[in-house]
Structure formats: C-alpha cells, structure tokens
C-alpha positions as CSV (number, residue, x, y, z in Angstrom):
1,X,29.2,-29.1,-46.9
2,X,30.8,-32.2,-46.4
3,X,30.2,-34.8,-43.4
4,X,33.0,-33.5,-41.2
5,X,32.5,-29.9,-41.5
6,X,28.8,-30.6,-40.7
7,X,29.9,-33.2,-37.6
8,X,32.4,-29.6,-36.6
9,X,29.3,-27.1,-37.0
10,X,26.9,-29.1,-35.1
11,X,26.7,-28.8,-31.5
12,X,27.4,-31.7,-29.1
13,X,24.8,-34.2,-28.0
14,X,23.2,-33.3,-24.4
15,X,23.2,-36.2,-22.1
16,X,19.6,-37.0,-20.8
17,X,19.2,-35.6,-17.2
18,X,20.0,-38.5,-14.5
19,X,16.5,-39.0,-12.8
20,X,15.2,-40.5,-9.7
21,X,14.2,-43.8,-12.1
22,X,16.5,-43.6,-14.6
23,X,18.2,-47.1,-13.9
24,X,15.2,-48.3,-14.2
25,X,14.9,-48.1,-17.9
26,X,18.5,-51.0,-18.6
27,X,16.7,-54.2,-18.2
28,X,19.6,-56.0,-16.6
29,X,19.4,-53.3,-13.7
30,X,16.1,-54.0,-13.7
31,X,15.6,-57.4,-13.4
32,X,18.5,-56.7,-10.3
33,X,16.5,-54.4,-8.8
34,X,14.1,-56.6,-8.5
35,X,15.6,-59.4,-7.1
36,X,17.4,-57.5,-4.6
37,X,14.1,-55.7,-3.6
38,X,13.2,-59.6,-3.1
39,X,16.3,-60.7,-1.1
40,X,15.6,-57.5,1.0
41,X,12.4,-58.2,1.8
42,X,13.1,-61.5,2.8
43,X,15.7,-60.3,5.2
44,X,13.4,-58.1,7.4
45,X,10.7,-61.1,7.6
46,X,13.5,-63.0,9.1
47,X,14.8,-60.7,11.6
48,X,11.4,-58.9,12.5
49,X,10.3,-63.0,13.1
50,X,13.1,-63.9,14.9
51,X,13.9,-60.7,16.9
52,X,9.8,-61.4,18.0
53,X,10.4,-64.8,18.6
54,X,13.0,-63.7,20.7
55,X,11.4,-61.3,23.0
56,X,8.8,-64.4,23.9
57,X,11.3,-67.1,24.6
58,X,14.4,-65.2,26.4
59,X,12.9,-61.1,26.8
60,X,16.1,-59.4,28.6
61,X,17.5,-55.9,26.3
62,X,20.5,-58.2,25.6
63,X,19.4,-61.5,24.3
64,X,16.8,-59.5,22.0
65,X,19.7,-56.8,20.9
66,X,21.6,-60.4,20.1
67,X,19.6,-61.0,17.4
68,X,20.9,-58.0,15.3
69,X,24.4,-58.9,15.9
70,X,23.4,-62.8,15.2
71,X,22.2,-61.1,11.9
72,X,25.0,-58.8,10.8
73,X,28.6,-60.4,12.0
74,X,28.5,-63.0,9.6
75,X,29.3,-60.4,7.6
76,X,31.9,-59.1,9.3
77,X,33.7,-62.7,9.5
78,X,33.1,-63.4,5.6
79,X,32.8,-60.4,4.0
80,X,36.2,-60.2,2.6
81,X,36.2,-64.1,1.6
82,X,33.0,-63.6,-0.2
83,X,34.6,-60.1,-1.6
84,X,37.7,-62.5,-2.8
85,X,35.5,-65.0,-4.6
86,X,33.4,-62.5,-6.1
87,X,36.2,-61.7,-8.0
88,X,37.3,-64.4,-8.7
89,X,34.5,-66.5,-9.4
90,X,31.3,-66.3,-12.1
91,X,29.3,-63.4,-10.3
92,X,26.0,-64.5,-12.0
93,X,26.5,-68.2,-10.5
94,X,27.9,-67.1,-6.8
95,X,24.9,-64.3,-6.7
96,X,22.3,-66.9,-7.5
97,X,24.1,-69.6,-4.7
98,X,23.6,-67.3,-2.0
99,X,19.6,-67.1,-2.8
100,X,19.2,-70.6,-2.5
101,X,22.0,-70.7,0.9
102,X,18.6,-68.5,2.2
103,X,16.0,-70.7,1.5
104,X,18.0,-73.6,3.2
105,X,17.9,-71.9,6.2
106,X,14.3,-70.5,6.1
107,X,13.2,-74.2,5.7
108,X,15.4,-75.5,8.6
109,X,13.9,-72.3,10.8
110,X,10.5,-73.3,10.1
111,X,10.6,-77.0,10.8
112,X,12.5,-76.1,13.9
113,X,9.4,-73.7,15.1
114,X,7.1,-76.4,14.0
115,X,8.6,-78.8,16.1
116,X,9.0,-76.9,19.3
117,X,13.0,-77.5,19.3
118,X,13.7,-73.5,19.4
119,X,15.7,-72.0,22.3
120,X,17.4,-68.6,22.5
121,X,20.7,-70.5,21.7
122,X,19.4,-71.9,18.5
123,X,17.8,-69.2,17.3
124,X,20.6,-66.8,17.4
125,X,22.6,-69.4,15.8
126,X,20.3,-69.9,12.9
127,X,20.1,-66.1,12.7
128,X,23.9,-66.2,12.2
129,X,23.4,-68.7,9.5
130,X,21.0,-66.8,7.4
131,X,23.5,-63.7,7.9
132,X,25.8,-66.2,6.1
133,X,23.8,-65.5,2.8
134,X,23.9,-61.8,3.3
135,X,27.4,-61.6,3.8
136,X,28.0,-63.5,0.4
137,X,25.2,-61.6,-1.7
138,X,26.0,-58.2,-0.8
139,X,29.7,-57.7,-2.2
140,X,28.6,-59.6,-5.1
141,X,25.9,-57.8,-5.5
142,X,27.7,-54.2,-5.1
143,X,29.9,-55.2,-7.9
144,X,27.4,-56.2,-10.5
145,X,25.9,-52.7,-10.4
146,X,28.7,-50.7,-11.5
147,X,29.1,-53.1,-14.7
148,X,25.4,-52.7,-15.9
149,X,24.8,-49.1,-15.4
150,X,26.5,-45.8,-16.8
151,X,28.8,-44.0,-14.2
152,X,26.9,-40.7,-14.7
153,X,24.0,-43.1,-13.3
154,X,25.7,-44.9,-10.2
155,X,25.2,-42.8,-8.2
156,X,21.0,-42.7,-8.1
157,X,21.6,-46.7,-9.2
158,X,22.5,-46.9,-5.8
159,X,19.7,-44.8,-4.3
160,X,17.2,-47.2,-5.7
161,X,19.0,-50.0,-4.3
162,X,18.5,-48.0,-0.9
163,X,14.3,-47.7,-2.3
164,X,14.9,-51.4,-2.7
165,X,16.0,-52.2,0.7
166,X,13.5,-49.4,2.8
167,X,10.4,-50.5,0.5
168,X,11.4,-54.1,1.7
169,X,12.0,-52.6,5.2
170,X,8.0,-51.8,5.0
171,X,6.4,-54.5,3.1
172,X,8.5,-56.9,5.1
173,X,7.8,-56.4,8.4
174,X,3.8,-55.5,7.5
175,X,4.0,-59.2,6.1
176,X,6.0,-60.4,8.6
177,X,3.5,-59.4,11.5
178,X,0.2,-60.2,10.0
179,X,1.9,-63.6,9.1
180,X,2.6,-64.1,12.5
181,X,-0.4,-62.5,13.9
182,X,-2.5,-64.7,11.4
183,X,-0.4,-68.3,11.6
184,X,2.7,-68.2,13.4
185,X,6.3,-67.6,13.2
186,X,6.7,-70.4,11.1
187,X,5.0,-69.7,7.9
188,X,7.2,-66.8,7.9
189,X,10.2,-68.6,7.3
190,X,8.3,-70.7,4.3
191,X,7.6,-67.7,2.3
192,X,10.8,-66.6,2.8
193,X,12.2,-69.6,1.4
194,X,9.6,-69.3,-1.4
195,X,10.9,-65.9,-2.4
196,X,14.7,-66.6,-2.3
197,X,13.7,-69.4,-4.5
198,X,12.6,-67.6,-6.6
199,X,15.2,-64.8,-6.7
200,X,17.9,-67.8,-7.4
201,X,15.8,-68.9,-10.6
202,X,15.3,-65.4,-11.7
203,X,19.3,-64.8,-11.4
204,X,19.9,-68.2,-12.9
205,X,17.8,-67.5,-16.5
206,X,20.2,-63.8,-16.7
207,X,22.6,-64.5,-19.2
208,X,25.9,-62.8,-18.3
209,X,29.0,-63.9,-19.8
210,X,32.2,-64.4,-17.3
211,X,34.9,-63.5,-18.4
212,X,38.3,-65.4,-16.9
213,X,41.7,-64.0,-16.7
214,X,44.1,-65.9,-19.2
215,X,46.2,-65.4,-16.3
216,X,44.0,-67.8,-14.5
217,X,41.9,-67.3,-11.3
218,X,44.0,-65.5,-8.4
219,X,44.1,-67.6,-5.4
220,X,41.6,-66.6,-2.4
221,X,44.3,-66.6,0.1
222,X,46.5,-64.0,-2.3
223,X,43.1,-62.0,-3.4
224,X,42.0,-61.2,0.1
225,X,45.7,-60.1,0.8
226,X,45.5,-57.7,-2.6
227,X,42.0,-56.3,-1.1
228,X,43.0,-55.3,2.0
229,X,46.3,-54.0,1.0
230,X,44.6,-51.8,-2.0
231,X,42.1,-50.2,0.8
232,X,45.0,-49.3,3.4
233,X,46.9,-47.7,0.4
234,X,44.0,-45.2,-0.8
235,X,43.0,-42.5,1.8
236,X,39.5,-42.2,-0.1
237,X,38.9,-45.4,1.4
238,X,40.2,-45.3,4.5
239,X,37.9,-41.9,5.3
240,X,34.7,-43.7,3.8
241,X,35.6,-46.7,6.4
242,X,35.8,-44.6,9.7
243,X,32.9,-43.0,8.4
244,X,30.8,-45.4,8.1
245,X,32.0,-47.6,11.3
246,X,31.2,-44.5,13.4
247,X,27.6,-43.6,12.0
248,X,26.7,-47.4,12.5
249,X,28.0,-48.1,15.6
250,X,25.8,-45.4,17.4
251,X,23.0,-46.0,14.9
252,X,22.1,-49.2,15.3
253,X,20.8,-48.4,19.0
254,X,17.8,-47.1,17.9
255,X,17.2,-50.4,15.7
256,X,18.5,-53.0,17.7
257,X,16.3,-51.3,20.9
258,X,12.9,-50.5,18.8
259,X,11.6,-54.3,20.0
260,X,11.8,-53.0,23.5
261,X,10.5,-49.3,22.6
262,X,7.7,-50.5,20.7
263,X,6.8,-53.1,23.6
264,X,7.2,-50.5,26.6
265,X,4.4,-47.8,24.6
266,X,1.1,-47.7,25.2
267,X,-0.6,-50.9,23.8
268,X,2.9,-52.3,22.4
269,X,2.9,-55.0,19.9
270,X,4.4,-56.6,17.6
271,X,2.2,-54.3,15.3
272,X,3.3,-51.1,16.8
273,X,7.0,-52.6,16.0
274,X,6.1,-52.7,12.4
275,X,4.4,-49.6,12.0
276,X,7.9,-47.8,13.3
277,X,9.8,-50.0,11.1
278,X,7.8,-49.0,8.2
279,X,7.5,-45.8,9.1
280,X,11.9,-45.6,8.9
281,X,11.2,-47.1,5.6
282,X,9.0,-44.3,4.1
283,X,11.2,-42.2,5.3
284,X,14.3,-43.6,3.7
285,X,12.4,-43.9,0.4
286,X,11.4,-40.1,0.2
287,X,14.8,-39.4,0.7
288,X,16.5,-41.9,-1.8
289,X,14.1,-40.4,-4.4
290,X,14.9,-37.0,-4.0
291,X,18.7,-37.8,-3.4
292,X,19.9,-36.1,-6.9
293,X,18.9,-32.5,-5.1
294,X,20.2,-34.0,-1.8
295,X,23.4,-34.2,-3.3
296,X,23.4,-31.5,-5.3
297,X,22.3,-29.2,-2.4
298,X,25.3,-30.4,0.0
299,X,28.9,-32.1,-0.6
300,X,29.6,-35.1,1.0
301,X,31.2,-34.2,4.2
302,X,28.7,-31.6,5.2
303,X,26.1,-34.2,4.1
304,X,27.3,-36.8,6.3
305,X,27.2,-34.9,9.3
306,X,23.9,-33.4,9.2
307,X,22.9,-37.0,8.5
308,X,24.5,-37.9,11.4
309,X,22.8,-35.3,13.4
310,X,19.4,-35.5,12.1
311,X,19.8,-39.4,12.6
312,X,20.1,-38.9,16.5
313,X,17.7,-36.5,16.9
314,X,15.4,-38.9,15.5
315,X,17.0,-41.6,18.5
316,X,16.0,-38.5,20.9
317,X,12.6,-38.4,19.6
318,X,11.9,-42.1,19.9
319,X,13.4,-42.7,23.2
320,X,11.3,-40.1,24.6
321,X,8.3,-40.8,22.9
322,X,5.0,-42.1,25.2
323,X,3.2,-43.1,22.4
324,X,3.1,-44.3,18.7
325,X,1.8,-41.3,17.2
326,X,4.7,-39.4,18.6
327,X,7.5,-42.2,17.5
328,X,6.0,-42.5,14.0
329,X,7.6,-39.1,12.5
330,X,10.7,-39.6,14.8
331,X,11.5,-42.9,13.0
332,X,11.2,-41.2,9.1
333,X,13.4,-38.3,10.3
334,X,15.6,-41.2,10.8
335,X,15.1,-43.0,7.8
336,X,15.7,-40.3,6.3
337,X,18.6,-39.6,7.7
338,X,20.1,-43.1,7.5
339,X,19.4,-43.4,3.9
340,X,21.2,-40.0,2.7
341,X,24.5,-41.1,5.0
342,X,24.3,-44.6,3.7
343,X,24.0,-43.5,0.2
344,X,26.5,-40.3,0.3
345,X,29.3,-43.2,1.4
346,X,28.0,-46.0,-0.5
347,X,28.8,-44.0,-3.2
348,X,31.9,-42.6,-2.4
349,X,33.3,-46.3,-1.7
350,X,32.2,-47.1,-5.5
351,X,33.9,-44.1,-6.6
352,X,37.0,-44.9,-5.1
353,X,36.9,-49.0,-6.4
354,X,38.8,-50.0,-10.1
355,X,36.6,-52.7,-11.3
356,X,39.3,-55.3,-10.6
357,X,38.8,-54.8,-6.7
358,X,35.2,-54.1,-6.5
359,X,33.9,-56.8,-4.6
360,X,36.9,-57.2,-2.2
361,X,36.6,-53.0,-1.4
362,X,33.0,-52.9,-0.8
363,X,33.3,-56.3,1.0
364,X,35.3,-54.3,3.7
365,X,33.0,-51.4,3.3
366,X,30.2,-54.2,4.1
367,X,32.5,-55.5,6.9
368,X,33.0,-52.4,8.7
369,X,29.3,-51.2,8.5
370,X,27.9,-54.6,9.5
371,X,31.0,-54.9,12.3
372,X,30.0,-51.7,13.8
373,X,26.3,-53.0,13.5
374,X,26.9,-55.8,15.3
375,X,29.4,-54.5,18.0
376,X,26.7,-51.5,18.2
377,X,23.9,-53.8,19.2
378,X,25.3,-55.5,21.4
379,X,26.9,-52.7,23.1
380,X,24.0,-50.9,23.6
381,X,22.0,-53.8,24.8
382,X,24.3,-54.2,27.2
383,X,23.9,-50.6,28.4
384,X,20.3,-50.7,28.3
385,X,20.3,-53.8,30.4
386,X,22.7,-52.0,33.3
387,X,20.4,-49.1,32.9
388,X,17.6,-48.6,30.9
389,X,16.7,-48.4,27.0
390,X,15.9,-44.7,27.2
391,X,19.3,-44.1,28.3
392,X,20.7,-46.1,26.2
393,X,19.9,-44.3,23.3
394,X,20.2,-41.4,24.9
395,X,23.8,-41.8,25.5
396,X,24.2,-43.4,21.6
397,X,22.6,-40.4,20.5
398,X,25.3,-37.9,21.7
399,X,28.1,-39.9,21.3
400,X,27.3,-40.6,17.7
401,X,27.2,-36.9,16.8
402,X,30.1,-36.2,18.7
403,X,32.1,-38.6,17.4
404,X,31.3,-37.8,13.7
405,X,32.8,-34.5,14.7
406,X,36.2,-35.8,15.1
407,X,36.3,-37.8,12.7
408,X,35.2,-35.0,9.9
409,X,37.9,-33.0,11.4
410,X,40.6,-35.5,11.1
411,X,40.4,-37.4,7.9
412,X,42.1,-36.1,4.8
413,X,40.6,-37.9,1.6
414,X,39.6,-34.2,0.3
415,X,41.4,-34.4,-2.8
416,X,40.1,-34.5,-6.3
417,X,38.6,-37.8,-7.8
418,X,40.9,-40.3,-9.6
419,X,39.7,-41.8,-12.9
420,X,39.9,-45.3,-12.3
421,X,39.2,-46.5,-15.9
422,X,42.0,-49.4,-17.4
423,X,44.8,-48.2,-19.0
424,X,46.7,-50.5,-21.2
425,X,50.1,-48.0,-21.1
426,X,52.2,-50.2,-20.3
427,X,52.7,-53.2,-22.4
428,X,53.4,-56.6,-20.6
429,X,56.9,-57.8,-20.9
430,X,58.2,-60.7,-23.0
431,X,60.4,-63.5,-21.1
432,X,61.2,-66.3,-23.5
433,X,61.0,-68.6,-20.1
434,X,59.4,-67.0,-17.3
435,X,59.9,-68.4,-14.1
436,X,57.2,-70.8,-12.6
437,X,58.4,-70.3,-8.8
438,X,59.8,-67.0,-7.0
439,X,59.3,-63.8,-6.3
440,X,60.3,-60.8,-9.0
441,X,61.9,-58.0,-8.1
442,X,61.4,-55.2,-10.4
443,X,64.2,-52.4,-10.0
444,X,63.4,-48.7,-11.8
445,X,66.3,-46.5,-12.3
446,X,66.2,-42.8,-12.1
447,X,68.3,-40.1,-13.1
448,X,67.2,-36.8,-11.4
449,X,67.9,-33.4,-10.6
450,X,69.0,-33.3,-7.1
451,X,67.3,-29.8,-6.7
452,X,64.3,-31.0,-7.4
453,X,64.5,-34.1,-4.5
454,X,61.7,-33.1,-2.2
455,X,59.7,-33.4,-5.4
456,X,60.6,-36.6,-6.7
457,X,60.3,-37.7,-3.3
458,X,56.8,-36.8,-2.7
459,X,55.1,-38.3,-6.0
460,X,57.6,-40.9,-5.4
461,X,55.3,-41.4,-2.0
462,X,52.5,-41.3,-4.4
463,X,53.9,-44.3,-6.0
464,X,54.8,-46.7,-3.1
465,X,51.0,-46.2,-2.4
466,X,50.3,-47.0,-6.1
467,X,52.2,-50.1,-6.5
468,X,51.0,-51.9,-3.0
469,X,47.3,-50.8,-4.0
470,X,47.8,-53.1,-7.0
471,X,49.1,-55.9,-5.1
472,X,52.9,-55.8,-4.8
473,X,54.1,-57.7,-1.9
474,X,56.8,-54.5,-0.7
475,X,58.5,-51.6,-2.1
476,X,61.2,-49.1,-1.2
477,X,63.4,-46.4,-2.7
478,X,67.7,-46.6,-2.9
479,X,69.1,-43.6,-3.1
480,X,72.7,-44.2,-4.5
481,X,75.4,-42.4,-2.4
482,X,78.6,-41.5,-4.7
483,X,75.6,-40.8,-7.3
484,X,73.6,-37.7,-5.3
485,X,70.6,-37.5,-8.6
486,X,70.1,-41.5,-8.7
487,X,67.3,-43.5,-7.2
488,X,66.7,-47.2,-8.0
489,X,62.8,-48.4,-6.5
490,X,62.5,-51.7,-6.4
491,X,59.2,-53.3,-6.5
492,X,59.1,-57.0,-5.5
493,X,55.7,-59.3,-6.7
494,X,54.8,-62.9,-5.2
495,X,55.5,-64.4,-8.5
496,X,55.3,-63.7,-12.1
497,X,51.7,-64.8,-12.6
498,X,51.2,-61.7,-9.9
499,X,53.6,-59.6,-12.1
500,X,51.7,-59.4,-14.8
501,X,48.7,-59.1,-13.3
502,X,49.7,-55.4,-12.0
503,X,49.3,-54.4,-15.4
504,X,46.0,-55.5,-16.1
505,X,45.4,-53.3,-12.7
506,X,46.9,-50.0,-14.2
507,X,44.4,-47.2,-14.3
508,X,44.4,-44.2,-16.1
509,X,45.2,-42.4,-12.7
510,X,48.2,-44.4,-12.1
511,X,49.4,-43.9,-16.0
512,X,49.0,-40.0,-15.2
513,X,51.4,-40.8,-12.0
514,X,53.7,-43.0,-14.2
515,X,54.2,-39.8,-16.3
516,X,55.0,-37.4,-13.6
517,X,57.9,-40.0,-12.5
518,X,59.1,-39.9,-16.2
519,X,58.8,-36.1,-15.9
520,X,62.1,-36.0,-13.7
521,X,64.1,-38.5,-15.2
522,X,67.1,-36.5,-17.0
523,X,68.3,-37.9,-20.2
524,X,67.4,-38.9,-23.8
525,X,67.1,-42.7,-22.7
526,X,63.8,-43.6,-20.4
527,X,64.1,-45.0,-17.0
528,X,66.5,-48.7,-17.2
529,X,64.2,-51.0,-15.8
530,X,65.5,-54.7,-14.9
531,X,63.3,-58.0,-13.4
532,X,64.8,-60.1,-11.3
533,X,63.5,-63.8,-9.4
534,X,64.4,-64.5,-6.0
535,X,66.0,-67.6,-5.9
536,X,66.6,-67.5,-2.7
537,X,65.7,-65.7,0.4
C-alpha cells in the first residue's frame, strides 16, 4: 500500500486535551508567566503599602478609596497610547521598559518614606505614577500571549494569567504586611524595586524577533484613531466593553472599602486586611484552575451573570460580617466570582482582536475595566463617607446585579465567531508612481439585481462596518438613479501608505464578506474598481 492510501486509511491525529497547566509546558509562555506573576506581585505590595500608609496619615472612606483610583486611572488616561505603541513598537523592548518605569518609582516611594516627606497629596500622586507602568505593561502584555500560545490554549493561557495575578494577590499582601509589621513601609517599596528589576532583565535575555512593517511604523496619532474606530465597528466588542465597565464599576466597592472593613472588625489590622485579600485570592485561583469545566458547564452570557451575582453576594456577606472568620469565605466566593467574569470577557475580547489590533483593543478593554475601577472607588467612597461603608456596599451590591440585567438584555453580539486569521486575497495594487501626499478614494462598482436590494443592502452594512474596522477614514454607498441595479461605494484612506495597509488587515472573515458582495454582482466581468487622490478638498 502506498504512502497516500496509508496517510487516507489512517485515522486523524487527536489533539491532546487542553488542561488547567497546559501553557505551562511552551517555555516562552513560561518564562511570561513568570514575570507577570512577578509584576503582579509587586503591584499588591504597593497598593496594600500605600492604601496602609494611607489610612495612618489621612483615614477618612474617601482619601483611602483614592488610593485605588490613584492606582487604576493611569490606565484609563494611557491605555490606548500604550495600546498604540505596542503595536507599533518592539513588544519585547516596550514590555521590559515598563518593569524598570516600576522600580523607579518604588525607589523614589521609599526614600520619600525614609525621609518623612509623605503627605496624602504625594502619596496618591506617586500611586498614580506607578499606575503609569501598569497602564503600559498590560496591553503589551495581552498581546504577547496570543502570539506564543495555540488558540485551542488561550483561553486557559489566560486563566493562569488570572492564577498569576490572585497567587500574587496572596503572597503580595502576606509580604507586604509582615514587611511592614517587621520594618516599615519603606522596605516594601525596595523589594519591589528589586523584583521589577528583575523582571526587566529576565524580559531583556528573551530573544523575540520584531518584525517591522515594510510599510513602515504607523503613526501614534493615526494608530490610536484605527483602535478606537475598529472597536466601535465590531458589536463583539462593544458588548464585552459595557460588560465589563458595569461588573467593575460596582465591584470595586468591596476592594476599595476592605481597608475600612478590615479596620472596623473585631481586632482589625493590617493583618486581618491581608488575610481577606488573600483569602479573594484563593478563591480566584480555585476557580481559574477549574475554569475549562466552568466554561464548559455555562456559555458566556449566563456565566457572566451568575458571576455578577455570586460576586455581590459575596459584597453582602462582607459588609455584614462582625468578624474575620465570617468575612474569610465571603471574600473567596468573591474571588471566585471575579475571576470567572474577568476571564469569561478577557477571553471573549481576545477572540474578537486580529493580531494587527491586539494591543490597541485590549488597551480599551484595560481602559474601560480600570475606568470603571477608578470611577467605582471613588464613588463609593464617596457614599460611604455621606453614609457609611456598610451601605455602601450594600447599595453597590444591588445595583451591580441589577444593572448586569439590563445590560444582558440589551446587547446583541450573539452571533457566531469570526475567524480572524490573515488573508492575503487580495493582492496589493501596482501604481508605477504612487502619490506621497492625499487621501485615496477607492470607488467599487456594482451591477445588481434590483430585486435582490434589501440584500445587497444589508451585507453591504456589513461592509461599511468592515472597511472603518480596518482603518478607512469614511465610507458610503451611491446608488445611481437612471441606473436602478447600480451602486458605486466609495471608500476613502488617509493616504496611500494607509491604503495598502488595509490589506495586510484583511482577514479570512472579511474575504468570506468580500465574496458575498461578489455574489450579487451580475455579469461576466468582476466589480470595476478605480483609486483616486484627493488633490484637493
């Protein structure tokens, strides 16, 4: 029998189950995990340090709720910069400047402490600085993933990123509080320098090869303009953003309060702080490792919502709570819970990203979580300090779920997912002297049926979406009057460099849509398609 009948007889290979630790076994994803697990931890010894600090120099619900949204709207104001330049820039180089951006501020903290300069002021403005380095690690960060690790894997890549950051949630804050039980606040901030030191250097002996666009790099103003446009053209998106902007803004109560809980039980301290925050962690982590059954038990919307719920029950339980012992299995309900949303959308947001657009997307996904965060906190603080912290959370509790509600109700990203691999269908045109200055206008006639109108028409929609998601500066459809079955869309670019990058951005979803346009176009000849440059406005 020869080779091929053998290759015909044989049955397929079976992929290898996706386990909890799979990841785990590519080296580069590895030697990620790791560093992010160390970035992580850092970031809980600085805000369990400085949220402590804060409830001894200024302890009022709203300066110490401050120190969240100190910690989280940097991210909100850069995210889609840092997005941008993650794109654009050598990922391996920009991932490993934001470690050492950390340590800079982790020294300044310390010597500040040392010398007895701090004041509430200061300290929320150093807090924003270090958010500085989250909001330009995280969207690089989100797109490296994808590019080391199978899709089939992503999605449990992802849940040990979430292990990454609630194991660092519990060893950070245990370290956190014996450091400062043992030696201060200070020498906090000098291991955390230490250890985002090391991260840089670990980053900096990876050997990942950049490749650059022969186009050139995009320019940051244009690239953030191409991010946001591409997430207001796909509904996936858009449902993944109100999503997640909703579950965080009512969320973050119970976190941005738990200083205040913790201090108002029973023999409150800054250990009985740390114990609840670990106590989230655990929680999250028994969830992250058991998300392959999570999400196989429940699809994403339903998931989301009993997230949702679960997550302000455990707010309930916490608020209420007289002791420790009481609070401690309130907070892993919710870590649970926060974890299995968090992931669910994370997720979904990477589903819904072409690799060209990675970083910019889940820059705004970043942005909206960490700008609900920090509107969150400080809302709630705000309540808490008119009334109290019990009602508070109380009130974020209900609001949260109800909310949630609505929003489940009226989104409408249900349909089927796109596959978002390149497609090189379209080959790039060849101009013997393509213009150096002015827009193009690209104009796509169409010969159609004009019984089939509404349609054409529809997928026509379809397109318009298509062709802004890819960065076209504007699009619209001319339907020719003495001519009832001809359209002409036009389709105008900011110049030709940005031409012809649209068709490096072509997927195989949007080649599937270029062929149901061709399916109405009557006649032997394919659409006439002409360029044009604006010469003048």
């Amino acid at each position: 029998m020869s080779d091929p009948e053998r290759a015909t007889l044989e049955p397929p290979p079976v992929a290898p189950p996706v386990t909890a630790f799979g990841p785990l076994g590519i080296p580069v994803f590895r030697m990620l995990w790791l560093t992010w697990f160390a970035a992580n931890t850092t970031m809980w010894m600085n805000d369990v340090a400085a949220a402590w600090l804060m409830t001894s120099i200024a302890p009022t619900p709203l300066w110490v709720a401050l120190v969240q949204s100190a910690s989280t709207l940097p991210v909100f104001f850069l995210g889609l910069p840092s997005g941008a330049l993650a794109d654009i820039l050598d990922r391996r180089r920009y991932f490993m400047f934001t470690q050492f951006w950390v340590a800079s501020i982790a020294t300044i903290l310390c010597v500040v402490i040392l010398m007895d300069w701090m004041s509430p002021g200061l300290l929320l403005a150093l807090t924003f600085a270090n958010g500085i380095g989250l909001a330009m690690r995280w969207p690089v960060f989100a797109a490296i993933i994808p590019e080391v690790v199978p899709r089939p894997q992503l999605a449990q890549a992802l849940a040990l990123n979430g292990v990454a950051m609630n194991g660092s949630r519990i060893i950070g804050p245990l370290v956190a509080g014996a450091v400062i039980a043992g030696v201060g606040s200070a020498w906090v901030f000098v291991l955390n320098a230490c250890l985002s030191i090391v991260a840089g250097v670990v980053i900096m002996r990876w050997r990942r090869i950049h490749k650059e666009s022969p186009l050139g790099r995009e320019r940051l103003a244009s690239a953030m303009r191409v991010g946001v446009q591409f997430v207001r053209q796909s509904p996936r998106m858009r449902g993944v953003l109100l999503r997640i902007s909703v579950f965080f803004l009512h969320s973050t109560a119970q976190l941005a309060l738990l200083p205040l809980v913790a201090r108002g039980m029973h023999g409150g301290s800054a250990g009985t702080f740390t114990v609840l925050l670990a106590s989230m962690g655990a929680g999250a982590i028994f969830a992250a490792l058991n998300m392959p059954r999570i999400r196989a038990w429940l699809p994403l919307q339903r998931l989301v919502f009993i997230g949702t719920v679960m997550q302000a029950l455990g707010t309930l339980a916490v608020a209420y709570s007289p002791n420790i012992a009481m609070a401690v299995p309130a907070m892993a309900i919710s870590g649970m819970a926060w974890i299995t949303v968090a992931n669910s959308l994370t997720v979904a947001a990477q589903m819904a990203l072409p690799d060209w657009v990675r970083a910019r997307g889940m820059s705004i996904y970043q942005m909206c979580l960490m700008g609900s965060t920090a509107a969150g906190a400080a809302f709630w603080g705000q309540i808490a300090t008119f009334s109290s912290v019990r009602e508070s959370l109380t009130v974020a509790a209900f609001t949260g779920v109800f909310l949630m509600l609505v929003v489940q109700r009226l989104t409408t990203d249900r349909g089927t997912e796109e596959d978002l691999t390149p497609s090189q269908v379209l080959k790039v045109p060849h101009i013997p002297a393509p213009p150096r200055e002015g827009r193009i206008l690209l104009a796509v006639e169409y010969l159609i049926d004009p019984a089939r109108e509404q349609e054409f028409l529809a997928v026509m929609e379809e397109s318009r979406r298509s062709r802004l998601a890819q960065g076209a500066l504007g699009w619209q459809l001319l339907h020719d009057l003495s001519e009832p079955g001809r359209y002409v869309e036009q389709v105008i670019d900011e110049s030709w460099t940005e031409h012809l990058r649209r068709f490096d951005r072509i997927t195989a979803a949007d080649a599937q849509l270029r062929d149901r346009r061709l399916g109405f176009h009557l006649g032997e000849e394919p659409p006439k398609v002409s360029r044009y440059v604006v010469d003048r406005d």
